[in-house]
mmCIF file as gemmi writes it, N, C-alpha and C atoms, coordinates in Angstrom:
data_model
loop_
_atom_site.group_PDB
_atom_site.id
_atom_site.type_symbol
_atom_site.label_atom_id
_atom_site.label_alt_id
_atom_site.label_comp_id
_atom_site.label_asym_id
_atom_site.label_entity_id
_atom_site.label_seq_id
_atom_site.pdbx_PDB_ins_code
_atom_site.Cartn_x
_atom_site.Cartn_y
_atom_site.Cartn_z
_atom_site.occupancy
_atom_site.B_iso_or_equiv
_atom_site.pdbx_formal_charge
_atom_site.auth_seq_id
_atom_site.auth_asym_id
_atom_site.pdbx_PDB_model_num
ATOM 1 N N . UNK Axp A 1 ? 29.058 110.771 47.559 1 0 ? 1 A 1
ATOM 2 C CA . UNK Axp A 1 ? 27.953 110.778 46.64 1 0 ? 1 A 1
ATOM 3 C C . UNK Axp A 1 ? 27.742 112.198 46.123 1 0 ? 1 A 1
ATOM 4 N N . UNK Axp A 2 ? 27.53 112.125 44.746 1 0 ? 2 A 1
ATOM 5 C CA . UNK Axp A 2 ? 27.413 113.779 44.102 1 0 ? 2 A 1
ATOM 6 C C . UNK Axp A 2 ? 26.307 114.263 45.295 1 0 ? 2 A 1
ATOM 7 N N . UNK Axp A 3 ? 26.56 115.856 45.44 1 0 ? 3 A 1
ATOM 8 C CA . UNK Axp A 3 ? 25.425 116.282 45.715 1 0 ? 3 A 1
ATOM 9 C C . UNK Axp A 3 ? 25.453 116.217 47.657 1 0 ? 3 A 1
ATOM 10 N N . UNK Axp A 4 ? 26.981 115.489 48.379 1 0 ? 4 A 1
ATOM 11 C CA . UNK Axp A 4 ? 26.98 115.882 49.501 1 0 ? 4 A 1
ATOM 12 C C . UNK Axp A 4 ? 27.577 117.114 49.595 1 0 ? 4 A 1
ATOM 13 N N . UNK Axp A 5 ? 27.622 117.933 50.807 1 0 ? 5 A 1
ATOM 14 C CA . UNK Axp A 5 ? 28.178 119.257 51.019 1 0 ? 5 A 1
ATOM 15 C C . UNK Axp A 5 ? 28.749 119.174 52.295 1 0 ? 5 A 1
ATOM 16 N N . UNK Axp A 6 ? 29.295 119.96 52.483 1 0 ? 6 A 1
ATOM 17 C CA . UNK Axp A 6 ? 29.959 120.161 54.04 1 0 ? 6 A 1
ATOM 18 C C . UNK Axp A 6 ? 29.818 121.744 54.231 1 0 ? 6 A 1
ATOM 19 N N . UNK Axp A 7 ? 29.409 122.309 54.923 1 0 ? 7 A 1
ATOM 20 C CA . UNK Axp A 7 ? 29.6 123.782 55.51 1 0 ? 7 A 1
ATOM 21 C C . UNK Axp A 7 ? 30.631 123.926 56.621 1 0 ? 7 A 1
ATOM 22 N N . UNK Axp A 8 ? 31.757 125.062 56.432 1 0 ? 8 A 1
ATOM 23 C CA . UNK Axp A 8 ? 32.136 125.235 57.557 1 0 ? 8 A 1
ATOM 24 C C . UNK Axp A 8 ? 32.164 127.025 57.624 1 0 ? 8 A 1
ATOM 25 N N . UNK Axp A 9 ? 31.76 127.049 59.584 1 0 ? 9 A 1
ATOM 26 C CA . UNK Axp A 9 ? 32.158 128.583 59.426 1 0 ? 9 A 1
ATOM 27 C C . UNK Axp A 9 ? 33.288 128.644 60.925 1 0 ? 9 A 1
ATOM 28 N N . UNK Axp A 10 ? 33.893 130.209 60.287 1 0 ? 10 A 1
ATOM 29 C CA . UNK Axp A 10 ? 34.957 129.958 60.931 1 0 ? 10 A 1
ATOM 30 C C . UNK Axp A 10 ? 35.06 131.456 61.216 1 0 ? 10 A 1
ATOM 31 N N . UNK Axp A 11 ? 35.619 131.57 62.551 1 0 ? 11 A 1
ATOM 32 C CA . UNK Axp A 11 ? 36.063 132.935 63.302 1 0 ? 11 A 1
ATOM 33 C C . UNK Axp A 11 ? 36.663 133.564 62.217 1 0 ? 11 A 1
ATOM 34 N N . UNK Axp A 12 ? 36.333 134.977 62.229 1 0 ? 12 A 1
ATOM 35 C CA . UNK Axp A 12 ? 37.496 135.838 61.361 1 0 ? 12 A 1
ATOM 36 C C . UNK Axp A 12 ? 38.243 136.691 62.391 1 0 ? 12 A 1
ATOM 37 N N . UNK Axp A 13 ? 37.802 137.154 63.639 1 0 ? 13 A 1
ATOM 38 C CA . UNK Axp A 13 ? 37.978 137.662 64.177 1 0 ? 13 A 1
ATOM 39 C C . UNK Axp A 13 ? 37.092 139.098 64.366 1 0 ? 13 A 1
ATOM 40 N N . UNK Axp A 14 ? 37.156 139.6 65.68 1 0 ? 14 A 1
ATOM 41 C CA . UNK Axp A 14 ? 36 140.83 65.744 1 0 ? 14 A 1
ATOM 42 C C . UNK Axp A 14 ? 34.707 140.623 65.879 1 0 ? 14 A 1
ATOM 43 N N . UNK Axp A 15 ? 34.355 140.066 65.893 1 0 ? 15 A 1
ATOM 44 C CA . UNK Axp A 15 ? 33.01 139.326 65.838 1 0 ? 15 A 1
ATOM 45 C C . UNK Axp A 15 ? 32.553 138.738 64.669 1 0 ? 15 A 1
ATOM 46 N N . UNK Axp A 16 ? 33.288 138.624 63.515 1 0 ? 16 A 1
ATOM 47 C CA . UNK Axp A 16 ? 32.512 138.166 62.102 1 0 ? 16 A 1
ATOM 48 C C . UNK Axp A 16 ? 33.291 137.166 61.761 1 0 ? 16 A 1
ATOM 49 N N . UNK Axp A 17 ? 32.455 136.186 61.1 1 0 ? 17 A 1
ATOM 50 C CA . UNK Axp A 17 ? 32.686 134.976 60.72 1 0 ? 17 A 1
ATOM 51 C C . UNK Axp A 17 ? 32.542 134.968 58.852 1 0 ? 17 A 1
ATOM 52 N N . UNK Axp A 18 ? 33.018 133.599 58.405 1 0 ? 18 A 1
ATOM 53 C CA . UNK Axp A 18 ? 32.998 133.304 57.418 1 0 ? 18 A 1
ATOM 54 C C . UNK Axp A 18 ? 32.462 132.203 56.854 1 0 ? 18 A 1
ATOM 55 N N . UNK Axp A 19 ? 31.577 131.517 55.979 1 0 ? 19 A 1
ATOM 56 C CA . UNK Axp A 19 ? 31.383 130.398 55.807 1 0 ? 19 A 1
ATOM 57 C C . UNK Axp A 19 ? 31.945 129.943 54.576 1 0 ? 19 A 1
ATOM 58 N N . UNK Axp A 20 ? 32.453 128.53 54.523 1 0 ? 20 A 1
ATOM 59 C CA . UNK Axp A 20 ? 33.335 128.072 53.607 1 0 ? 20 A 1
ATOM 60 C C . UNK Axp A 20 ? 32.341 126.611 52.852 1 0 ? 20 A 1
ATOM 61 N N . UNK Axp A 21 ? 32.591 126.232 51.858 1 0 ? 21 A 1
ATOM 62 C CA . UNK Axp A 21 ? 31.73 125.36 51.337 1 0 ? 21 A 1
ATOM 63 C C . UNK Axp A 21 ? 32.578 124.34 50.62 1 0 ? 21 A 1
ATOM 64 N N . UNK Axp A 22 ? 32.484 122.795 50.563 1 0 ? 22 A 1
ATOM 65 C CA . UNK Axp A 22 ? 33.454 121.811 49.667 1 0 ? 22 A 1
ATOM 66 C C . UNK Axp A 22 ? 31.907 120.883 49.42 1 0 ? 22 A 1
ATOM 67 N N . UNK Axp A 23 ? 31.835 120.488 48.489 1 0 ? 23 A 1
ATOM 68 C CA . UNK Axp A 23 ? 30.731 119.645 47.382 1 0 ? 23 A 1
ATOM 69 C C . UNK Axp A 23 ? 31.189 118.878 47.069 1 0 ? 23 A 1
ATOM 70 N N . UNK Axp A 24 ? 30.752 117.434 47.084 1 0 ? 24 A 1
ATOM 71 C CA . UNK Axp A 24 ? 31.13 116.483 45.874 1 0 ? 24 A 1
ATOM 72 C C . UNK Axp A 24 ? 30.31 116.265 44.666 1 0 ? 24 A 1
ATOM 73 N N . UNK Axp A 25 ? 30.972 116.825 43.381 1 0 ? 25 A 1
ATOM 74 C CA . UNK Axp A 25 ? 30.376 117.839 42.283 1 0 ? 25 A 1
ATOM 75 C C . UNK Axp A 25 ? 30.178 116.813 40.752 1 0 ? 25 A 1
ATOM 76 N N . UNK Axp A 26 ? 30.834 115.479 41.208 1 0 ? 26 A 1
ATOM 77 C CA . UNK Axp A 26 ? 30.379 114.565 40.182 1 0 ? 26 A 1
ATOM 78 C C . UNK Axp A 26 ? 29.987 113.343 41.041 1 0 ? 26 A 1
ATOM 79 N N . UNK Axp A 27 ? 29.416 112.295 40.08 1 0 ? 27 A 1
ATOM 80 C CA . UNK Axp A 27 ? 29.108 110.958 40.315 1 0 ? 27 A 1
ATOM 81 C C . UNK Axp A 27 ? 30.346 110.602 41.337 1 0 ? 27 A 1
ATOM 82 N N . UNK Axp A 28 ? 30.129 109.608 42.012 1 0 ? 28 A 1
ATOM 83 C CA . UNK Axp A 28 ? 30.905 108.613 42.606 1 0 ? 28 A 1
ATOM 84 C C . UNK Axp A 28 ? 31.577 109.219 43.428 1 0 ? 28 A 1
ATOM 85 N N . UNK Axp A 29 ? 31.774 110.504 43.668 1 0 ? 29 A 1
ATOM 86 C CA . UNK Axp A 29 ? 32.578 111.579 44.704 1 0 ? 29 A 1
ATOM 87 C C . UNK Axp A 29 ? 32.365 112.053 45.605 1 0 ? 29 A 1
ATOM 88 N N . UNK Axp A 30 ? 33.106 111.94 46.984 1 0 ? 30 A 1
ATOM 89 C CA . UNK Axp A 30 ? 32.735 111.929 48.562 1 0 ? 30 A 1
ATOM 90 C C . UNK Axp A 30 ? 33.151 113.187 49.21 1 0 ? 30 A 1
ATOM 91 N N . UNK Axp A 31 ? 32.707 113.626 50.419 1 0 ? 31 A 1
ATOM 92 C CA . UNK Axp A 31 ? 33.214 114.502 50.975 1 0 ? 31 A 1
ATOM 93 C C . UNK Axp A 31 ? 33.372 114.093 52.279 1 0 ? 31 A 1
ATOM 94 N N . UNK Axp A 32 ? 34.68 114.302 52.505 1 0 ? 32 A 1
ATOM 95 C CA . UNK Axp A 32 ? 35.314 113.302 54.19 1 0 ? 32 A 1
ATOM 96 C C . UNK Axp A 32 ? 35.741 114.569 55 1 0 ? 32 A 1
ATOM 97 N N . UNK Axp A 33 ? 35.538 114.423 56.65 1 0 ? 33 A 1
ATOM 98 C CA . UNK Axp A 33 ? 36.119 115.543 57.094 1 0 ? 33 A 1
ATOM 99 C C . UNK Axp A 33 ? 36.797 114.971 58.345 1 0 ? 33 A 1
ATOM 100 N N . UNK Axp A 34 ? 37.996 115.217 58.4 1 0 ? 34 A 1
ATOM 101 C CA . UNK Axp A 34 ? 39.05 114.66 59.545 1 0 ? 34 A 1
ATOM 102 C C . UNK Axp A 34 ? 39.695 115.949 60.383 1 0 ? 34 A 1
ATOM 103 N N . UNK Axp A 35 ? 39.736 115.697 61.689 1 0 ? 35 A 1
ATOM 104 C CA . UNK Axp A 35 ? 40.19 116.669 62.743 1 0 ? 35 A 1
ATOM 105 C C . UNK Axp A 35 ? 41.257 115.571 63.161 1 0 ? 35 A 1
ATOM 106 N N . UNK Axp A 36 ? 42.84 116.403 62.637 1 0 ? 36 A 1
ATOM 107 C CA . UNK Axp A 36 ? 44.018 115.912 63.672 1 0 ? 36 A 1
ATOM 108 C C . UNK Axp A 36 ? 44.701 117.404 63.873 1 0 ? 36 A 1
ATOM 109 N N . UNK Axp A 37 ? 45.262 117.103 65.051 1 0 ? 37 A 1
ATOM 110 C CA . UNK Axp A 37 ? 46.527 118.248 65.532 1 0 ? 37 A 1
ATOM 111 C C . UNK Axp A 37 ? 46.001 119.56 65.679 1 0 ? 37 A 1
ATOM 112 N N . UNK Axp A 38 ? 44.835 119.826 65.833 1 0 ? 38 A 1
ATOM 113 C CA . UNK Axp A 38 ? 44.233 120.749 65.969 1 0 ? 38 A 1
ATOM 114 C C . UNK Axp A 38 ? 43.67 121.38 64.584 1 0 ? 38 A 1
ATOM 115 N N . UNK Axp A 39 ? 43.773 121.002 63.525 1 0 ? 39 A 1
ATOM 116 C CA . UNK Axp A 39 ? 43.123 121.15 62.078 1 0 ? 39 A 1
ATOM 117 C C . UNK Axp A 39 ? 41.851 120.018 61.315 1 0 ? 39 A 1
ATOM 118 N N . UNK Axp A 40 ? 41.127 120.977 60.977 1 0 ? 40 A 1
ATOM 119 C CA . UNK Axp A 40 ? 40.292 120.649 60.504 1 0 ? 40 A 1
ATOM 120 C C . UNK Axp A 40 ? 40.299 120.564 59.03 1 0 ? 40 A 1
ATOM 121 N N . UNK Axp A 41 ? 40.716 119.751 58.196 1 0 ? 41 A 1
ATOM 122 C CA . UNK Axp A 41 ? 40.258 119.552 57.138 1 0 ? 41 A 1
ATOM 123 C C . UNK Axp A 41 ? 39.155 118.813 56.354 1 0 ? 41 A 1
ATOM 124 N N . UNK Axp A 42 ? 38.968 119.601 55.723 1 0 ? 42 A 1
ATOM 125 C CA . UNK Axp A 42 ? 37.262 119.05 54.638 1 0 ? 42 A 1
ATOM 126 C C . UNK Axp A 42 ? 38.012 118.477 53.134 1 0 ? 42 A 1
ATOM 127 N N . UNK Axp A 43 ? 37.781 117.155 52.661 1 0 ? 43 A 1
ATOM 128 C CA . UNK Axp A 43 ? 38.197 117.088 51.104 1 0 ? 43 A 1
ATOM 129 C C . UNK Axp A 43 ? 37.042 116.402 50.429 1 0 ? 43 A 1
ATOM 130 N N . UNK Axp A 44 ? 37.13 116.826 49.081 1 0 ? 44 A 1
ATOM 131 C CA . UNK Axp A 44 ? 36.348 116.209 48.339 1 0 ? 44 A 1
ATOM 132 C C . UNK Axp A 44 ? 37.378 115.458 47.532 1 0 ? 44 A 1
ATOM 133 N N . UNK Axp A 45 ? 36.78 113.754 47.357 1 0 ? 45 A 1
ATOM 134 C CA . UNK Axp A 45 ? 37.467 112.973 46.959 1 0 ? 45 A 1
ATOM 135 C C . UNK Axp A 45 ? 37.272 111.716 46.011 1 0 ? 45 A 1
ATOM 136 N N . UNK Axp A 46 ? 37.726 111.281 44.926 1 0 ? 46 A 1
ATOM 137 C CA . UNK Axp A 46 ? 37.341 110.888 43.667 1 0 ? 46 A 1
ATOM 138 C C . UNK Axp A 46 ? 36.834 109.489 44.594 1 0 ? 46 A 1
ATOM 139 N N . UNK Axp A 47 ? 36.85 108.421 43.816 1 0 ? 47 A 1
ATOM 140 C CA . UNK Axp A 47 ? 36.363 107.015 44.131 1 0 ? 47 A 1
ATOM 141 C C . UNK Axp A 47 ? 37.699 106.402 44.087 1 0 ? 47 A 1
ATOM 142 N N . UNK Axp A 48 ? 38.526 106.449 43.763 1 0 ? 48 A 1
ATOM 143 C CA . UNK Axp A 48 ? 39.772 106.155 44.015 1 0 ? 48 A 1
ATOM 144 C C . UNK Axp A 48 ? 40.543 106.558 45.665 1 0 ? 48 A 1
ATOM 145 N N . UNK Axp A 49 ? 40.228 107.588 45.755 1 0 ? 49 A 1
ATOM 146 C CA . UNK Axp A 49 ? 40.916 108.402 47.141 1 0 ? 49 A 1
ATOM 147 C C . UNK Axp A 49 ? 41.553 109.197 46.862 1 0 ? 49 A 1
ATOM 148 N N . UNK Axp A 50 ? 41.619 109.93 45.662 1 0 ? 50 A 1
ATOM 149 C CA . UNK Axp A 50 ? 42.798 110.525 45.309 1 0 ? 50 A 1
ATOM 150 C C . UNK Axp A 50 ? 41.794 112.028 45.486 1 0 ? 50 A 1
ATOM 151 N N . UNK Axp A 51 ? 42.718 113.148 46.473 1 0 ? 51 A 1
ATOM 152 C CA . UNK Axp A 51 ? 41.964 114.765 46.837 1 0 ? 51 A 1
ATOM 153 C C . UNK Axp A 51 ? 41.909 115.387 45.411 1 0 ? 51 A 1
ATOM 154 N N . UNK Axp A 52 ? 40.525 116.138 45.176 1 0 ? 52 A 1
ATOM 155 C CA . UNK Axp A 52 ? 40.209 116.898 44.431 1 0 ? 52 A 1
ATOM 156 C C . UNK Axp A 52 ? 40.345 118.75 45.163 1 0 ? 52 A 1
ATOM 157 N N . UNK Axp A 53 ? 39.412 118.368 45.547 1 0 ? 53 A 1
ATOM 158 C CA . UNK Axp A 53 ? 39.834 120.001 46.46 1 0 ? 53 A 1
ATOM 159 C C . UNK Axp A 53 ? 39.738 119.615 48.317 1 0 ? 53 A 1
ATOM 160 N N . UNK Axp A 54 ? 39.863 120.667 48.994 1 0 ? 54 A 1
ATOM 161 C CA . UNK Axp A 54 ? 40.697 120.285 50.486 1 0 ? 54 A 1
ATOM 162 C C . UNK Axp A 54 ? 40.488 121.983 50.87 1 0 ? 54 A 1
ATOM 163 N N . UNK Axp A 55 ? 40.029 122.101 52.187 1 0 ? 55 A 1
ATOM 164 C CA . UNK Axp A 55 ? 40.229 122.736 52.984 1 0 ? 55 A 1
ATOM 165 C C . UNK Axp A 55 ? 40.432 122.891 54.112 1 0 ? 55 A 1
ATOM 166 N N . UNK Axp A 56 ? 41.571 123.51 55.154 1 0 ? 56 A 1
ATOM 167 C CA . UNK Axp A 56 ? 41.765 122.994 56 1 0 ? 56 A 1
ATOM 168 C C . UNK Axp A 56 ? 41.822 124.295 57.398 1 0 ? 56 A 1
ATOM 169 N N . UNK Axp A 57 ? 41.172 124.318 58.051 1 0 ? 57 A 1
ATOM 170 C CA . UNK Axp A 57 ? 41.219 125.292 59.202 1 0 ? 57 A 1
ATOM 171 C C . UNK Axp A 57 ? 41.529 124.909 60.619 1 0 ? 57 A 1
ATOM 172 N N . UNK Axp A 58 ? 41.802 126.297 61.246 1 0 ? 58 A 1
ATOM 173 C CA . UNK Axp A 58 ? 42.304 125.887 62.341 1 0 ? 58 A 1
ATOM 174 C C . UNK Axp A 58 ? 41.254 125.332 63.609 1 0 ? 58 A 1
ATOM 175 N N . UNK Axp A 59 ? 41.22 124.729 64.324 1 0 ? 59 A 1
ATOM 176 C CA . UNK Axp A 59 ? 40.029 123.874 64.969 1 0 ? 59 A 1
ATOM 177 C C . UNK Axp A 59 ? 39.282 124.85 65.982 1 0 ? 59 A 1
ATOM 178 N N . UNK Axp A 60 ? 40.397 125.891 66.555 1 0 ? 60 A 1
ATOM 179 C CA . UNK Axp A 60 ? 40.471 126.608 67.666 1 0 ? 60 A 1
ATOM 180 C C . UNK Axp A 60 ? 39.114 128.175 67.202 1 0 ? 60 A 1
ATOM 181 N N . UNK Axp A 61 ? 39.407 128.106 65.481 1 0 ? 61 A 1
ATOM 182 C CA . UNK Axp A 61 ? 39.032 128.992 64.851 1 0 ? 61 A 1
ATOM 183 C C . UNK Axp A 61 ? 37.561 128.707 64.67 1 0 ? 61 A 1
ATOM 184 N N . UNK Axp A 62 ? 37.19 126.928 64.279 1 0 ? 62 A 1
ATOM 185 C CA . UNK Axp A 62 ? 36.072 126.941 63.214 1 0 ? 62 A 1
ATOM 186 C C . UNK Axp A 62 ? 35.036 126.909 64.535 1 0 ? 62 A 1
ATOM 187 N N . UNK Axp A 63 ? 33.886 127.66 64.634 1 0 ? 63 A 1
ATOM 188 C CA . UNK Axp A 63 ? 32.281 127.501 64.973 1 0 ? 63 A 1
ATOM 189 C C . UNK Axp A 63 ? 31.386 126.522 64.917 1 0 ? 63 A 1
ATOM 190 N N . UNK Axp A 64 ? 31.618 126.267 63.59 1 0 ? 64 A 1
ATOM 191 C CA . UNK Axp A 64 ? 30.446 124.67 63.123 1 0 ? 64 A 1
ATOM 192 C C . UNK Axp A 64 ? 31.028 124.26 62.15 1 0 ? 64 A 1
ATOM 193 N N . UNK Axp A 65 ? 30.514 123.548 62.024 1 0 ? 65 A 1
ATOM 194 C CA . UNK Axp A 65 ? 30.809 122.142 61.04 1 0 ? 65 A 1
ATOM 195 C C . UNK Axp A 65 ? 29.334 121.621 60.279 1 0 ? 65 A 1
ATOM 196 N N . UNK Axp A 66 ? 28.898 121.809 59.504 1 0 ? 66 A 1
ATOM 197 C CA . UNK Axp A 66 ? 27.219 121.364 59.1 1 0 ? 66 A 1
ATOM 198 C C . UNK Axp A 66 ? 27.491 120.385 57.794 1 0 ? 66 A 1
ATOM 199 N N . UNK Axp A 67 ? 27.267 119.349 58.024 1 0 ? 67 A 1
ATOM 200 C CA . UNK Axp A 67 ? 27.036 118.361 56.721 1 0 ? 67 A 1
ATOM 201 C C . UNK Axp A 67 ? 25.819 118.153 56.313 1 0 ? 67 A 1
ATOM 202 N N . UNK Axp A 68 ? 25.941 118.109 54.853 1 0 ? 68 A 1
ATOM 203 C CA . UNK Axp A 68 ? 24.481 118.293 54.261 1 0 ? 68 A 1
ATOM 204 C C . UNK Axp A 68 ? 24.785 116.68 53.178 1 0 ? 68 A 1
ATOM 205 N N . UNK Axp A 69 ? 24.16 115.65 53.281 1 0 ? 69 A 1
ATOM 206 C CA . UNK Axp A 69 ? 24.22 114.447 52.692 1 0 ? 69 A 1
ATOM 207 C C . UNK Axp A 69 ? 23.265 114.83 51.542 1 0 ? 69 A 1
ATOM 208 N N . UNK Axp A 70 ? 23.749 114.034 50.014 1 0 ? 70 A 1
ATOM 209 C CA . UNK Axp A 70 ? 22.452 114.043 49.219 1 0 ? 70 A 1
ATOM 210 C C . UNK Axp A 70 ? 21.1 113.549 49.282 1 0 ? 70 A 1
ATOM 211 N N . UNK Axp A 71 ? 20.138 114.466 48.386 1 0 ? 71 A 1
ATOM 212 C CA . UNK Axp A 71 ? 18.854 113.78 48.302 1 0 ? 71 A 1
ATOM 213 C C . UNK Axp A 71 ? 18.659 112.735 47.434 1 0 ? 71 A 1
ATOM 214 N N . UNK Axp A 72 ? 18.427 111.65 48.09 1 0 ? 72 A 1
ATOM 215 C CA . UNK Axp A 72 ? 18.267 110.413 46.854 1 0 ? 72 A 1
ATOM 216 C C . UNK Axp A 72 ? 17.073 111.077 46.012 1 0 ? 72 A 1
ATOM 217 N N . UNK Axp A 73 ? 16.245 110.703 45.136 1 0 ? 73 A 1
ATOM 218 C CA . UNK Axp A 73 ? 15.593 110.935 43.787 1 0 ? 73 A 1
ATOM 219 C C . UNK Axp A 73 ? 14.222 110.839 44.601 1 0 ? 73 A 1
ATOM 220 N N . UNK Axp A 74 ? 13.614 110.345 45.289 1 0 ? 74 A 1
ATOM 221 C CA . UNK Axp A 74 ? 12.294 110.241 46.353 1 0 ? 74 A 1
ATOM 222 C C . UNK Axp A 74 ? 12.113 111.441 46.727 1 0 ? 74 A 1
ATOM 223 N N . UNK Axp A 75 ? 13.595 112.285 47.546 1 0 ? 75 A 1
ATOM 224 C CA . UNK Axp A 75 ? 13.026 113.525 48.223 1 0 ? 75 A 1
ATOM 225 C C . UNK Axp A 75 ? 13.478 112.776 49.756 1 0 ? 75 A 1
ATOM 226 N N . UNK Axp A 76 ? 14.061 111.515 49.787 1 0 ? 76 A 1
ATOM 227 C CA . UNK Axp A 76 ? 14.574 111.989 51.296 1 0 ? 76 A 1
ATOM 228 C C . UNK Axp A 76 ? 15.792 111.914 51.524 1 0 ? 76 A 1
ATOM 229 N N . UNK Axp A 77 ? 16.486 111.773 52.559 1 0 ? 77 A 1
ATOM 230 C CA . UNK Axp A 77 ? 17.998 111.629 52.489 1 0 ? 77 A 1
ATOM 231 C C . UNK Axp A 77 ? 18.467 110.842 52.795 1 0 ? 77 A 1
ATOM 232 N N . UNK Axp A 78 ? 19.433 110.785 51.776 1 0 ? 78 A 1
ATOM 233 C CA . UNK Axp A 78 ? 20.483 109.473 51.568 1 0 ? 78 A 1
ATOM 234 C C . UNK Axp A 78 ? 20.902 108.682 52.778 1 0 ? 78 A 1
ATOM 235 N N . UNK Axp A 79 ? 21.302 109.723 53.636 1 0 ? 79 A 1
ATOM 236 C CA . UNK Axp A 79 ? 21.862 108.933 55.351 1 0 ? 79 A 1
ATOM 237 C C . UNK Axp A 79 ? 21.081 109.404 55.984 1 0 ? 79 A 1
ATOM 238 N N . UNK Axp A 80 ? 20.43 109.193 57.008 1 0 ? 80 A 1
ATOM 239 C CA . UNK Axp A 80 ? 19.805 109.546 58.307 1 0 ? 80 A 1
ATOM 240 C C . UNK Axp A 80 ? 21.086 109.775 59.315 1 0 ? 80 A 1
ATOM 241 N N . UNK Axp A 81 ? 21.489 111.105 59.769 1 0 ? 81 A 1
ATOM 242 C CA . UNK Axp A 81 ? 22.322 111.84 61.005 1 0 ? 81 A 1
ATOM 243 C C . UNK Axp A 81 ? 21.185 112.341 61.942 1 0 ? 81 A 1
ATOM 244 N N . UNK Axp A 82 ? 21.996 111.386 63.13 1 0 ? 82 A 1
ATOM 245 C CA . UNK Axp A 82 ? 21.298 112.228 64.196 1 0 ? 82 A 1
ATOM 246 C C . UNK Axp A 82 ? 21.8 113.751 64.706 1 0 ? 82 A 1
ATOM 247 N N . UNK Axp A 83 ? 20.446 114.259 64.992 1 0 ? 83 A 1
ATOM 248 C CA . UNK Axp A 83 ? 20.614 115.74 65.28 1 0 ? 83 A 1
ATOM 249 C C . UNK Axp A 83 ? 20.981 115.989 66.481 1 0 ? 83 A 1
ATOM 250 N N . UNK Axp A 84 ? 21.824 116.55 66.874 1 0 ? 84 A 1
ATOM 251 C CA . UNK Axp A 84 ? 22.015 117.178 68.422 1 0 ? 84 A 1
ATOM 252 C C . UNK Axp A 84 ? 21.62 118.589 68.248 1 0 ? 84 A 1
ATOM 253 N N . UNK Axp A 85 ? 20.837 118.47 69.717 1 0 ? 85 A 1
ATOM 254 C CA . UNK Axp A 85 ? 19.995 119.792 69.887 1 0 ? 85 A 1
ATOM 255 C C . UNK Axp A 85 ? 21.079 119.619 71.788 1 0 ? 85 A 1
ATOM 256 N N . UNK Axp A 86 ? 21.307 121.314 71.767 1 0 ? 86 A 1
ATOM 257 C CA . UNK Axp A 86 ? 21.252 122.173 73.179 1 0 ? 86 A 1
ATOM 258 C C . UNK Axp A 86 ? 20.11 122.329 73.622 1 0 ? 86 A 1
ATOM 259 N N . UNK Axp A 87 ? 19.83 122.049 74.94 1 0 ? 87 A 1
ATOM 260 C CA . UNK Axp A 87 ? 18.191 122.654 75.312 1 0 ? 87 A 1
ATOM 261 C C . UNK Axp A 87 ? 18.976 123.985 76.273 1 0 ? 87 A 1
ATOM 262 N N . UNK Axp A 88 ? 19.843 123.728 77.312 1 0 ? 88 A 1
ATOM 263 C CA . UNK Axp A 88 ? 20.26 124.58 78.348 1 0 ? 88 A 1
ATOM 264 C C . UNK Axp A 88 ? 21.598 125.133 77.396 1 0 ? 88 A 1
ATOM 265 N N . UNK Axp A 89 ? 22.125 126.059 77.581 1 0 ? 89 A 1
ATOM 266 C CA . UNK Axp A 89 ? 23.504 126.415 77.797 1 0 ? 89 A 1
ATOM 267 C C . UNK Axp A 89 ? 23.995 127.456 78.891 1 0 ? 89 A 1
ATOM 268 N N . UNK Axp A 90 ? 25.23 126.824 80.031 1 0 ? 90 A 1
ATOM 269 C CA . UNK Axp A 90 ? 25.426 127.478 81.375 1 0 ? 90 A 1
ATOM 270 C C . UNK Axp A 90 ? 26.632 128.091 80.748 1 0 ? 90 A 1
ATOM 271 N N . UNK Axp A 91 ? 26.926 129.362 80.538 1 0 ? 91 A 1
ATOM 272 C CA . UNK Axp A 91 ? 28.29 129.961 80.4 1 0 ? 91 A 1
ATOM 273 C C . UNK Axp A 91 ? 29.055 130.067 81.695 1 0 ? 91 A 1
């Protein structure tokens, strides 16, 4: 659906990261994100299936992953995702 996003950020190394962005930027156009073989790719993709743009990182590399679904026309959002929250973290 126009208007979903995907965020990804990803190790650069040294301590600094990068964040990367894929949109689906017209009508009828999705943004899918599949993890095989240790890669992460993000595509944005027509209504057909056919890739418009694609990014793909290494899994070992990326930090987060944040999907942002569109706002239907009301003001709320299109899908309801449940949130995972950390309360503890034991290193």
């Amino acid at each position: 659906m126009r208007g979903d996003r995907v965020e990804v950020v990803v190790d650069t190394g040294g301590g600094a990261s990068q964040t990367y962005e894929i949109a689906a930027t017209r009508a009828g156009w999705r943004v899918e994100v599949n993890t095989a073989r240790g890669v992460l790719q993000v595509s944005e993709l027509t209504r057909s299936g056919t890739v418009v743009r694609s990014g793909r990182f290494m899994s070992a590399r990326v930090i987060a992953v944040v999907e942002h679904p569109a706002e239907e026309a009301t003001g709320r959002q299109a899908r309801e995702h449940p949130r995972l929250e950390l309360e503890d973290t034991v290193l």
